[in-house]
N, C-alpha and C positions, 0 to 999 in steps of 0.2 A: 504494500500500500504506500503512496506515495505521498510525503510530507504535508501535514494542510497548510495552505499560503496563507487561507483568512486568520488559522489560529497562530500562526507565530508573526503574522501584521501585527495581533494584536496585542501578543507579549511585547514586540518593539513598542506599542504606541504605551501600554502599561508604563516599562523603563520610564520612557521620556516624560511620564505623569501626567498624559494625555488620556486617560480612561477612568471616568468612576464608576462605579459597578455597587450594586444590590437597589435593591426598588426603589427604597426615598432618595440614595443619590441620585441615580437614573432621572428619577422626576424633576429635583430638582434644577439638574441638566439643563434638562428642557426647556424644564419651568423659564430658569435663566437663559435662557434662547444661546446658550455654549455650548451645547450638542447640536452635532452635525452630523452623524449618523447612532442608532440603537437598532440593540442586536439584541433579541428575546430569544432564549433558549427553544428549541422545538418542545421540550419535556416540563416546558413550567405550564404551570396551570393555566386551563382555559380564559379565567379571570386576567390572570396577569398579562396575557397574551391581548386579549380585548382592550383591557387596559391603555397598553403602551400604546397599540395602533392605533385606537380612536387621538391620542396623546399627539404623536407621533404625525399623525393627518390632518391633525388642528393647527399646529405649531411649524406645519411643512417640512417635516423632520422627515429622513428614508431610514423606515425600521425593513428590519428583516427578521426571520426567525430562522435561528439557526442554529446548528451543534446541539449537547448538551449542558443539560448544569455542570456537570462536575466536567467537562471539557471548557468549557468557558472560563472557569475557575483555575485550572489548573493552567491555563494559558495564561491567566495576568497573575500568576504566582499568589492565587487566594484557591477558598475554599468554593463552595458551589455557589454559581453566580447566575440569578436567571435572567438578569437584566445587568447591559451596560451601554454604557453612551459613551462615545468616542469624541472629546474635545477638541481636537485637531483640525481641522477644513482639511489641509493637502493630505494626513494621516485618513480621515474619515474619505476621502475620495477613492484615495487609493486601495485601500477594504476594500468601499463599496465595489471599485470596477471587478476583484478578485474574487466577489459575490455571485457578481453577475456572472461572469465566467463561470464560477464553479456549477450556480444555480441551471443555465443554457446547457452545460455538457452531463448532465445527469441522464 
């Protein structure tokens, strides 16, 4: 299996302290118009899923749903993470296009 590009973008955007991650940061993100992309675990709950997107679609934010908790988590060097928002503009770009790619060749 071949290394995933989304999840080690996102340990690099981690480092650089370009990601917060778990629900109320996530929100807050947003809230604060500093996210610029969110990434909802495939495995978190329906709720939180609904959530983010209706959040995410309000706010003109590009969520995706993707990975799992504890892949998510263990990419920005935390524990299981169902929600994270990517602060970065040219970091969240560059996810996103490695999203889209991955999502297209499925």
């Amino acid at each position: 299996m071949k290394p995933d590009r989304v999840l080690s973008m996102l340990g690099l955007a981690a480092k650089a302290g370009k990601v917060t991650s778990g629900e109320f940061s996530t929100e807050k993100a947003v809230r604060a118009h500093s996210a610029y992309l969110v990434i909802v675990a495939a495995d978190a709950s329906e709720n939180t899923q609904k959530r983010f997107a209706d959040m995410a679609e309000y706010h003109e934010i590009p969520m995706y749903r993707y990975g799992e908790k504890e892949a998510l988590g263990r990419a920005i060097g935390k524990q299981f993470r169902a929600s994270l928002a990517v602060t970065d503009q040219g970091l969240a770009h560059s996810i996103e296009d490695k999203l889209k790619q991955m999502l297209t060749t499925e």
